[in-house]
C-alpha positions in Angstrom: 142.6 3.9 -49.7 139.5 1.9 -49.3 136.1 3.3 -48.8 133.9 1.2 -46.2 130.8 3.2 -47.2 128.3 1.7 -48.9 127.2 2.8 -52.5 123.6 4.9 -52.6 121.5 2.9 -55.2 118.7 4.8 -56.4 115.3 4.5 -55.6 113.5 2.8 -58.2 111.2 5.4 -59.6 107.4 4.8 -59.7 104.2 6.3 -61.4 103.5 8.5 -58.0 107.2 9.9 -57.2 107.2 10.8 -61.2 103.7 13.6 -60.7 104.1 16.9 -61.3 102.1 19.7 -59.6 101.3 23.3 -59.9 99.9 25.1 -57.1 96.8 27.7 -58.7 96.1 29.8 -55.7 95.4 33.9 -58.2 94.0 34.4 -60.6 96.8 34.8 -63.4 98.0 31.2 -62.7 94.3 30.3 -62.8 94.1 31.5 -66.5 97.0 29.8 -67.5 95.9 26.7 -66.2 92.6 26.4 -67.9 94.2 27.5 -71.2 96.4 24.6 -70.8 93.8 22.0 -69.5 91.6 23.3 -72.3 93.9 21.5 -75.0 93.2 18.0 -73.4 90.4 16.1 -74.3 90.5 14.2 -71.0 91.3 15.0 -67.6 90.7 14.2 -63.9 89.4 15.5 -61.3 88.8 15.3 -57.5 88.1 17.4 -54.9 88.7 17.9 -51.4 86.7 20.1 -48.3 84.9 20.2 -45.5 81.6 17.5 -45.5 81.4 17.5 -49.1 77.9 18.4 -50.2 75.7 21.1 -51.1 76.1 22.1 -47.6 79.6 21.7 -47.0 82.9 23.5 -48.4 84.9 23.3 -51.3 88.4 23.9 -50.0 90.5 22.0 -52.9 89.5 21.0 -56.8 92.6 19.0 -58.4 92.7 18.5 -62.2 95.5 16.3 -63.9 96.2 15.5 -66.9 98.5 12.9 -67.6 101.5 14.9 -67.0 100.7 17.9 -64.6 98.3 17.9 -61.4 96.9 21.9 -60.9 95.4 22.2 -57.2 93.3 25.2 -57.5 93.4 26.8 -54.6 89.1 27.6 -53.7 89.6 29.2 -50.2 91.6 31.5 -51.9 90.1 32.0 -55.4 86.5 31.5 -54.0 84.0 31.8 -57.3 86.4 34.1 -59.2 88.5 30.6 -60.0 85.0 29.3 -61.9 83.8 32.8 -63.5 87.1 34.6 -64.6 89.3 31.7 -63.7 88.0 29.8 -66.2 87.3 26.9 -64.2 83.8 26.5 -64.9 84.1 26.9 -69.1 86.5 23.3 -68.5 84.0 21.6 -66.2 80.8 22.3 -68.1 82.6 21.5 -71.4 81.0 19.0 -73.6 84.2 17.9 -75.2 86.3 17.6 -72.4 85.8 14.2 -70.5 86.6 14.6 -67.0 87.3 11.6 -64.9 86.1 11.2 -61.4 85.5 8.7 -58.7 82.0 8.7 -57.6 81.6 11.7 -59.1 77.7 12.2 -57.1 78.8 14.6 -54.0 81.9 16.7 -56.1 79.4 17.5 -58.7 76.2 18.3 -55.6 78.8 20.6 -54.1 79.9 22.1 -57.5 76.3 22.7 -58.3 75.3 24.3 -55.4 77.8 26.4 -54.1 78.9 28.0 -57.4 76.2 27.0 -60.1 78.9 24.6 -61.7 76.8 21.9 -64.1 79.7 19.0 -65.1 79.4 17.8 -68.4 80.9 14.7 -69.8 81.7 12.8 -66.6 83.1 9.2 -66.7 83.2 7.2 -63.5 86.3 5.3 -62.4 84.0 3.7 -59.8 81.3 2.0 -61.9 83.9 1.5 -64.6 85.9 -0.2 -62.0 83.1 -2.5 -60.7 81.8 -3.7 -64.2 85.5 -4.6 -65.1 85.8 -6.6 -61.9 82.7 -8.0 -62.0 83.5 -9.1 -66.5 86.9 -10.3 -64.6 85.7 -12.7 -61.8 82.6 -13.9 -63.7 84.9 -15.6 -66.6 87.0 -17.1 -63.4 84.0 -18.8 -62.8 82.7 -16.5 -59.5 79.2 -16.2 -59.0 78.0 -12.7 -58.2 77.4 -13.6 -54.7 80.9 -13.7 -53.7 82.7 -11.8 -56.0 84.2 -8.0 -54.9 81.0 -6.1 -55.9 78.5 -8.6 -56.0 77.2 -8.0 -52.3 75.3 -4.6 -53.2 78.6 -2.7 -51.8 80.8 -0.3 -54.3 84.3 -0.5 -54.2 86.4 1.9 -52.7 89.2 3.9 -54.1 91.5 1.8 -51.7 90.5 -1.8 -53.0 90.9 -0.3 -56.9 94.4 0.4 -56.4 95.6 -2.4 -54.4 93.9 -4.3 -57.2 95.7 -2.2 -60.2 98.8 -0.7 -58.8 102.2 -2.6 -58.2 102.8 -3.2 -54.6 105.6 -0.5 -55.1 103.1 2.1 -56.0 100.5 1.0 -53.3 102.4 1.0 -50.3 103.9 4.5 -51.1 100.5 5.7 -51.6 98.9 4.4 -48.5 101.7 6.3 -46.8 100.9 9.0 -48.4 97.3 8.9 -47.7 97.9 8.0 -44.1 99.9 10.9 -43.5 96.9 13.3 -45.1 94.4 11.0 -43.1 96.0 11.7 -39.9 95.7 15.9 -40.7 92.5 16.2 -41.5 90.5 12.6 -40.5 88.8 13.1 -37.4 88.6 9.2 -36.3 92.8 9.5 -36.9 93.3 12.5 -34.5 92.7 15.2 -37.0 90.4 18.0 -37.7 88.7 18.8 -41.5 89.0 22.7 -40.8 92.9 21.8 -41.8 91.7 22.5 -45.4 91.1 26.0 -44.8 94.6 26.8 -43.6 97.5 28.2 -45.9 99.8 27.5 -47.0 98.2 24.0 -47.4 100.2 21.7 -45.6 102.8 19.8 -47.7 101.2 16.2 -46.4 97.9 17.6 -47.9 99.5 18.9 -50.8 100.7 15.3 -51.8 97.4 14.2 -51.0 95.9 16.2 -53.6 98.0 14.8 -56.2 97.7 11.2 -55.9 94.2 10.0 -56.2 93.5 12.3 -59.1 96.5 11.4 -60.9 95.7 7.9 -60.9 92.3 7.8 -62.7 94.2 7.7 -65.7 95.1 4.3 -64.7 91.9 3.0 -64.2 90.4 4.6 -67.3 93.3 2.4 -69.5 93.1 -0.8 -67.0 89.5 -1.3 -67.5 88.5 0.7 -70.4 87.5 -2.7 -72.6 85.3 -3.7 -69.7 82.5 -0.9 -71.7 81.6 1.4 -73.8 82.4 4.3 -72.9 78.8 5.9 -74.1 77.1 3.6 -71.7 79.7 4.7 -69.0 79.4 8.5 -69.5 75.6 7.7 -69.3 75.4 6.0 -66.0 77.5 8.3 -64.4 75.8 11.3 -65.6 72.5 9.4 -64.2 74.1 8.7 -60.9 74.8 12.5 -60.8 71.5 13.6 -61.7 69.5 11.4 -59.5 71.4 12.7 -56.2 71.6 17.0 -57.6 67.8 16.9 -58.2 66.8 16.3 -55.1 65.1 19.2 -52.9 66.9 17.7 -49.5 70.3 16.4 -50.0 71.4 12.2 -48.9 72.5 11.4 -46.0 76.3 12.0 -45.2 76.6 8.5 -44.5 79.7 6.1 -45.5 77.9 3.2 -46.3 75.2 4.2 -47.9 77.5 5.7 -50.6 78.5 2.6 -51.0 75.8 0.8 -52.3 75.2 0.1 -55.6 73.0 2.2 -57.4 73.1 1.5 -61.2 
């Protein structure tokens, strides 16, 4: 007897279907999760919240490694995650490099709201824009009109439509289009969203990307410099913006501009 139904073919599998993720949201799984992350001498890291700042709200801190995302859970662990969680002995860590992407308001907020100094950063963003600026210069493009030549920093957006196969991009834009649209107020959403538990699945998908994905700009653009003279920038960038007496202004753009 014949069978008119069509075959299912499977979905070709790509770098962001293939995460992993552990929800961290008491203090037992807390423990176990910065024993774990404590064996890796790199991870990455990203947080999410409410006006993140000194003077907003961590809601969300994600830390990958290059095989497991853990989303610890701040609204419910509040400091206890950082003090007998054990968060704060991986962030401070000297010989744990943490990844970030403009790392300059995660680590103002760390540092105010629970006393959290990070150590060792590397920044995907200035990484990023000395790779692509080492990439269009030998193509012969003058500084003027290449991607970060006019004084703006690239976005996390541009990076991986640059980096990631078209596969990978589009899934992720869905993915961050269906977080924006939660919590982005311009898309019909509201930031308090973070607060609420359980975290919404869209959210919790959300978490996991970005993060994830520093590893692929740390190994796509690693050559473009030392990565002494990297951790050194970034750790400037952070400085200049933690020791100031009256925090920046929450503005987009000026975020963007290039500062090193």
């Amino acid at each position: 007897m014949s069978c008119n139904k069509k075959p299912k073919v499977k979905k070709p599998s790509t770098i962001l279907s293939n995460i992993c993720y552990e929800m961290v949201d008491d203090l037992p799984k807390c423990l176990r999760a910065t024993q774990k992350l404590n064996q890796y001498s790199v991870i990455a890291v990203d947080i999410e919240g409410i006006s993140l700042s000194r003077e907003g709200k961590i809601c969300i801190v994600q830390v990958a490694t290059p095989v497991m995302v853990y989303i610890f859970d701040i609204v419910l662990l509040g400091h206890y995650a950082f003090s007998e969680g054990g968060l704060m002995e991986i962030l401070v860590s000297t010989d744990i490099e943490k990844l970030f992407f403009d790392a300059r308001k995660d680590c103002d907020a760390l540092r105010y709201q629970f006393g959290c100094a990070v150590n060792n950063v590397l920044d995907m963003q200035i990484l990023y824009a000395r790779f692509k600026r080492t990439e269009e210069a030998t193509k012969g493009i003058s500084l003027t009109d290449c991607a970060v030549g006019n004084g703006c920093l690239p976005g996390l957006t541009k990076v991986f439509r640059d980096l990631l196969k078209l596969r990978e991009y589009n899934e992720l834009q869905e993915i961050k289009s269906a977080g924006h649209s939660l919590f982005a107020p311009d898309h019909g959403g509201s930031f308090d969203i973070w607060e609420q538990r359980p975290l919404h699945p869209a959210l919790v998908k959300y978490c996991m990307n970005d993060v994830v994905l520093l590893f692929i700009i740390l190994s796509r653009c690693c050559h473009a410099m030392p990565l002494k003279e990297l951790r050194e920038i970034s750790e400037r960038r952070i400085t200049q913006v933690i020791s100031r007496s009256i925090p920046l202004p929450n503005d987009h753009l000026y975020w963007r501009l290039i500062d090193f």
